[in-house]
C-alpha positions in Angstrom: 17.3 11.5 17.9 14.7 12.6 15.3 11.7 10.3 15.6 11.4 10.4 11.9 15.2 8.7 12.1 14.1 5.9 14.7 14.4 2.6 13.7 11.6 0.3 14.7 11.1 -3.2 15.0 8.2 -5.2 13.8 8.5 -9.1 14.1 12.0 -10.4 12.9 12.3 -7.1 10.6 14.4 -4.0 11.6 13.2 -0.6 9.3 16.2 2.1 10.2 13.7 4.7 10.2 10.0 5.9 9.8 10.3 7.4 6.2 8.7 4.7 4.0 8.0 4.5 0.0 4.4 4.5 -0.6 3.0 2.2 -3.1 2.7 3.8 -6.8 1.5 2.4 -9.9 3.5 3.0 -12.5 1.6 0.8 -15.2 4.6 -0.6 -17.0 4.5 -4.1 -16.6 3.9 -6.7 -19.8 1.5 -9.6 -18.9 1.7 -8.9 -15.1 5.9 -8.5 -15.7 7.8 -6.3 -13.8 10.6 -5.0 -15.8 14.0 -2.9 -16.0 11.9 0.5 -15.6 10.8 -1.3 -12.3 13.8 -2.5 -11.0 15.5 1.3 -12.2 12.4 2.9 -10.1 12.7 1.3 -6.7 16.2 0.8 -7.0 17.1 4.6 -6.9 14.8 4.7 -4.2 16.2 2.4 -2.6 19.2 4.1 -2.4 17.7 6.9 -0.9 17.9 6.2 2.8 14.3 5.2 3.7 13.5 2.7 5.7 10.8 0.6 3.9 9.8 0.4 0.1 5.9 -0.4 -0.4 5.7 -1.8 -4.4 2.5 -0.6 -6.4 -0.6 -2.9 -6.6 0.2 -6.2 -7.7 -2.7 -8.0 -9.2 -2.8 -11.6 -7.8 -4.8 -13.0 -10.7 -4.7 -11.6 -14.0 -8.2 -10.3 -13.7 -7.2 -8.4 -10.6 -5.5 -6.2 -12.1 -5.9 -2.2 -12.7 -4.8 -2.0 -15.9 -3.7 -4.3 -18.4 -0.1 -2.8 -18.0 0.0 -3.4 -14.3 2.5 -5.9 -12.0 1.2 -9.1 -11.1 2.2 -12.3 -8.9 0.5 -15.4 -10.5 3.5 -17.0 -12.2 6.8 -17.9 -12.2 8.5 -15.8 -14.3 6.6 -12.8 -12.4 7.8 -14.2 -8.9 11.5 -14.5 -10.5 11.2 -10.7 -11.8 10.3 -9.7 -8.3 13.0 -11.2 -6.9 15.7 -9.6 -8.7 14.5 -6.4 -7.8 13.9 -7.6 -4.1 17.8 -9.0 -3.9 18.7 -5.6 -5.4 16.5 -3.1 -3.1 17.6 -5.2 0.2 21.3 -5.1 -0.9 21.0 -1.4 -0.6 19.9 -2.5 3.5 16.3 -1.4 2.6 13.4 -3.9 3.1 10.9 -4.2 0.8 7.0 -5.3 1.0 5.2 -6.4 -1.8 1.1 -4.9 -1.7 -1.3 -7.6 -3.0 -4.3 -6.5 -4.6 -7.4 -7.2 -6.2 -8.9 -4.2 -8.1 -12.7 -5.8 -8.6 -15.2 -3.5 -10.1 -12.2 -0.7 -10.8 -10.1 -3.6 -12.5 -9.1 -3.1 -16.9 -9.2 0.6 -17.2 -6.5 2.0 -19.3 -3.8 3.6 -17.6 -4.2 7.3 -16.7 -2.4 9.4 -19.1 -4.1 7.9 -22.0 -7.0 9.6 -21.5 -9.6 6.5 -21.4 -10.8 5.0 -18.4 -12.0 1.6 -19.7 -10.1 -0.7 -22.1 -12.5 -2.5 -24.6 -12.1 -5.9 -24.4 -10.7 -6.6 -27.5 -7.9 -4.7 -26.3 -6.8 -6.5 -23.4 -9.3 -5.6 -20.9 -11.4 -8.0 -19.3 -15.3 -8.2 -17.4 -14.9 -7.5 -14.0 -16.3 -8.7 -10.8 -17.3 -7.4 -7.4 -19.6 -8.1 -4.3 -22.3 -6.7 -6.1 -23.2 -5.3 -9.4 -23.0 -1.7 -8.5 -20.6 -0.3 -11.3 -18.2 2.7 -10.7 -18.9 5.9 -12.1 -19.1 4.9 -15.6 -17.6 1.9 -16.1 -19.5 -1.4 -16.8 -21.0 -2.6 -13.5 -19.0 -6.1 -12.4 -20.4 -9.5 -12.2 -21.7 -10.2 -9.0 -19.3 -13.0 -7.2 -20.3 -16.6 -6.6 -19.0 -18.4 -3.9 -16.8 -20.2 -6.2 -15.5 -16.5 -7.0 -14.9 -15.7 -3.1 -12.9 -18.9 -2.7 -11.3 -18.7 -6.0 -9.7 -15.1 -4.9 -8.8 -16.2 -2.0 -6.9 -19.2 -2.7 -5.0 -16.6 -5.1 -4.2 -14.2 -2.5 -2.5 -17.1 -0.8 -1.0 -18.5 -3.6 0.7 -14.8 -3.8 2.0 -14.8 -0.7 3.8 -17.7 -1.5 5.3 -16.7 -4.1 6.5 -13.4 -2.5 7.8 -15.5 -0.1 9.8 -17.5 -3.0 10.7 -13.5 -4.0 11.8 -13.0 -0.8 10.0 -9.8 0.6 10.3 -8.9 3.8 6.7 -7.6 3.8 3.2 -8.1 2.5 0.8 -5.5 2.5 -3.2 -6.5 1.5 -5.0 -3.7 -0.2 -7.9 -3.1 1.2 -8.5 0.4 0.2 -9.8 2.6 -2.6 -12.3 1.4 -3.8 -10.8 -1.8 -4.9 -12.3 -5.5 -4.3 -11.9 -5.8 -0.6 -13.1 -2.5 0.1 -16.0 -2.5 -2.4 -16.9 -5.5 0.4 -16.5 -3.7 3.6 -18.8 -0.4 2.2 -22.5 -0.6 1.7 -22.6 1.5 -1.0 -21.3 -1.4 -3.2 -21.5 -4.1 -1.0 -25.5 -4.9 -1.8 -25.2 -9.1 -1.2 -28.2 -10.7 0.6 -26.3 -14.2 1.6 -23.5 -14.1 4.9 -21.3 -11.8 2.9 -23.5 -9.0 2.9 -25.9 -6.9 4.8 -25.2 -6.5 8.2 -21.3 -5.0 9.7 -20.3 -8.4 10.7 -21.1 -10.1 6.9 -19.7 -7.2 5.3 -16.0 -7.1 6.7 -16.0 -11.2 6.6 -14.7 -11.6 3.6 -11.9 -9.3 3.8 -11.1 -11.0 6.8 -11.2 -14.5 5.9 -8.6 -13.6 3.4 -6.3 -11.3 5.7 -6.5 -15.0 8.2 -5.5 -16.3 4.9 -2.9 -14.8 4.1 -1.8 -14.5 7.8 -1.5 -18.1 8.0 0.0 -18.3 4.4 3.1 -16.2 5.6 5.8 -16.6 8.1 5.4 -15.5 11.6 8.8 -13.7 11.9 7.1 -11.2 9.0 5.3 -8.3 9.3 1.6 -8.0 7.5 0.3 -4.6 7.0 -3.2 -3.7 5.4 -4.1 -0.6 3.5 -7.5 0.5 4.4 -9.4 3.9 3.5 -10.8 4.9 6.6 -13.7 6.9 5.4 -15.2 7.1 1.7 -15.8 10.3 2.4 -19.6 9.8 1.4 -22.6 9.9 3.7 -23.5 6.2 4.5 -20.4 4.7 3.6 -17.5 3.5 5.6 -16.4 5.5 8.0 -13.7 5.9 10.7 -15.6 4.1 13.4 -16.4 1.3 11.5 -12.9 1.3 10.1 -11.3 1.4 14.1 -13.7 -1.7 14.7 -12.0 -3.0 11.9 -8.7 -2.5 12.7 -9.0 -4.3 16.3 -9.8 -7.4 14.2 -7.2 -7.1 12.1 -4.8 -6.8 15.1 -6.3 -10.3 16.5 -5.9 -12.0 13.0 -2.5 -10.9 13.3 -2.0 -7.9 11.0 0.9 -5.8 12.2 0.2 -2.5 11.0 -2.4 -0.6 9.4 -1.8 2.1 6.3 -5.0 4.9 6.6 -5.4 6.3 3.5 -9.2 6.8 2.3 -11.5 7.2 -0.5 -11.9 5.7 -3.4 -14.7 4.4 -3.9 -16.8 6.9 -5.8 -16.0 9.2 -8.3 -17.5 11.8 -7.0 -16.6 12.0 -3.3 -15.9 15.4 -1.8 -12.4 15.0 0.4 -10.7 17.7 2.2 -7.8 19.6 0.6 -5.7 20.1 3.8 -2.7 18.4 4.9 -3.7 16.6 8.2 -6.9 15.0 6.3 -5.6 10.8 6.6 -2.8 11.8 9.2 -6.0 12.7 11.3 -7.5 9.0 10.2 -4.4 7.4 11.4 -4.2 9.2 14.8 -7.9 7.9 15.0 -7.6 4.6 14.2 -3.5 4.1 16.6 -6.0 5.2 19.4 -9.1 3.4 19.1 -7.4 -0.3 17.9 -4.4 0.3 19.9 -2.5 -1.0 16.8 0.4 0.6 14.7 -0.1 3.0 12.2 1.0 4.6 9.0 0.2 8.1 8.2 -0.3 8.4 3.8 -1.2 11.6 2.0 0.3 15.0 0.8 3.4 14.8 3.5 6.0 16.7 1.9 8.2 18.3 4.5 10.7 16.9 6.7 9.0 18.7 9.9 5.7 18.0 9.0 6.3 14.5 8.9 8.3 14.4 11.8 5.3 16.2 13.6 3.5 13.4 12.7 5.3 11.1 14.7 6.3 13.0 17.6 3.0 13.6 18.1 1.8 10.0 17.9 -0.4 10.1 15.5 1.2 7.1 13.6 4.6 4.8 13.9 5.6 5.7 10.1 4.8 7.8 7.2 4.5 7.0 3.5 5.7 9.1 0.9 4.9 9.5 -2.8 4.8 12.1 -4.8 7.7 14.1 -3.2 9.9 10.5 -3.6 9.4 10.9 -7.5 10.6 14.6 -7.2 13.9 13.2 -5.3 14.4 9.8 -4.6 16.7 10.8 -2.1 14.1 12.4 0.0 15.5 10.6 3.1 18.8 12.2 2.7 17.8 15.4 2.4 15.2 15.2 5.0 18.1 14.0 7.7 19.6 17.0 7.2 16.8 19.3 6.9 16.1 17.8 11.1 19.8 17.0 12.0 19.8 13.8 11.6 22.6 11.8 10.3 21.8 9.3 7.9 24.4 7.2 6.3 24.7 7.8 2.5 25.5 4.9 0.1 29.5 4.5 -0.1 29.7 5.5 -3.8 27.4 9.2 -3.2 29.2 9.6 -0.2 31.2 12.5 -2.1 28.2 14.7 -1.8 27.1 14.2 1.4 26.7 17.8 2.6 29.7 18.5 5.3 29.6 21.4 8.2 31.1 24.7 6.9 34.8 25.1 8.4 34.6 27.3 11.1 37.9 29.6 10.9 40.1 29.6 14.2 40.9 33.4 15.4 44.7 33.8 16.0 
């Protein structure tokens, strides 16, 4: 069988295969509320065939957010829009993880077609916060967090998890990566704090990790965690992959199941490859210095490349994005494309491609 067609097995939760949804924002939420457009979006992907949907960055406090128009997970009527598209997505036999994010010092721009990369506060946006008040590109530098700040966050990334436990996800992903709170804590080119949080490689990753334990402890054993992390920022002095395969070891002790390389982020300005191997490379890295599972992100487009990733065992999944958006069915075509069979939903099953008839010589 095709290893991009293998299920695996991670806790009490079965994916049929390796082809996963990456998480993409699609900035279409009202006050934090996920809506029809949302539940039309990951529902045809759902039908699709792929074995795990990843939602876009879901604030989990207002403040946390990306944009003003982005998802969130700090009230009940949020958690009760979640879960209709959760009941929906998994009654297509696809599990679903909800990613829970902070965005810090990138949080209340606009969203990207609108051509402005900071909403004044008047309309809607919001000061920002971060470890330190280094701002990003040009976007007004964030306050500096107190400790009441660090616990604050925290407590909300727990209270999150419960309530996508309430929504019923099968998965919880923490976002760690571009350039977003808990990765603005991990990199010393924002991370410029003097007290424990700061400094040295152990103060800088302990906040991340306090709220990974967090959330660890927060969410049943019998479900998987995954964490997003940028590998490298792709900037002289900043994280890099060594510091990120440290990393990754103590995530695997705190419980984390999985780790999604992507990378960058941080700056504006950061200079990353163009190729197509650039984070499958990252995530080869980090499966063979932590020893722990891995999820390969990042311009994978065709069936055999991303079945080269796994055979070659440089990660246990892959994420896709943009090509999902071209075809939603991506899955389906890619079983075929390697010979895999893939069951189609009953009611496409009418254009499931057959074998051509071979004629019989008399």
């Amino acid at each position: 069988m095709s290893p991009l067609f293998t299920p695996l097995t991670i806790r009490g939760t079965t994916f049929r295969n390796r082809v996963w949804v990456s998480p993409m924002c699609q900035y279409a939420a009202e006050d934090g509320l996920v809506s029809d457009w949302h539940l039309v979006h990951l529902g045809s992907l759902a039908t699709g065939g792929t074995g795990l949907i990843l939602t876009e960055s879901t604030g989990v406090t207002p403040e946390g957010r990306i944009s003003p128009y982005c998802a969130g997970i700090w009230t009940d009527e949020q958690t009760e829009a979640w879960a209709r598209i959760v009941r929906f997505v998994q009654g297509q036999g696809t599990p679903i993880g909800l990613q829970l994010a902070h965005a810090g010092r990138k949080a209340s721009t606009s969203a990207p077609w609108t051509g402005e990369r900071w909403v004044p506060y008047a309309d809607g946006g919001w000061p920002t916060i971060g470890p330190s008040p280094v701002p990003y590109g040009d976007l007004p530098a964030p306050r500096e967090m107190t400790e009441e700040d660090l616990n604050s966050v925290r407590d909300a990334f727990v209270a999150a998890t419960e309530r996508a436990l309430h929504a019923g996800f099968d998965v919880v992903e923490i976002h760690a990566a571009h350039g977003y709170l808990l990765h603005e804590f991990l990199s010393p080119l924002t991370n410029h704090r003097t007290d424990r949080y700061g400094g040295s490689y152990e103060n800088r990753v302990r906040y991340p990790l306090e709220v990974v334990a967090a959330v660890r402890e927060a969410w049943p054993a019998d479900r998987p965690l995954f964490v997003r992390l940028s590998v490298t920022d792709w900037a002289p002095g900043g994280w890099d992959p060594t510091s990120s395969i440290e990393l990754a070891r103590r995530l695997a002790a705190l419980g984390v199941d999985l780790v999604d390389c992507s990378s960058g982020g941080l700056l504006p300005d950061a200079a990353i490859p163009a190729d197509g191997t650039y984070q499958t490379d990252l995530a080869e890295a980090v499966r063979a210095g932590a020893d722990v599972r891995t999820a390969a992100v990042g311009r994978i487009t065709d069936p055999r490349q991303a079945e080269n990733v796994l055979a070659t065992g440089a990660a246990d999944a892959v994420l896709i994005g943009r090509a999902m958006l071209r075809n939603p069915r991506w899955p389906l075509a890619a079983a075929g494309a390697v010979g895999a069979d893939l069951s189609w939903p009953v009611r496409y099953e009418r254009a499931k491609p057959r074998p051509t008839p071979v004629e019989k010589k008399s």
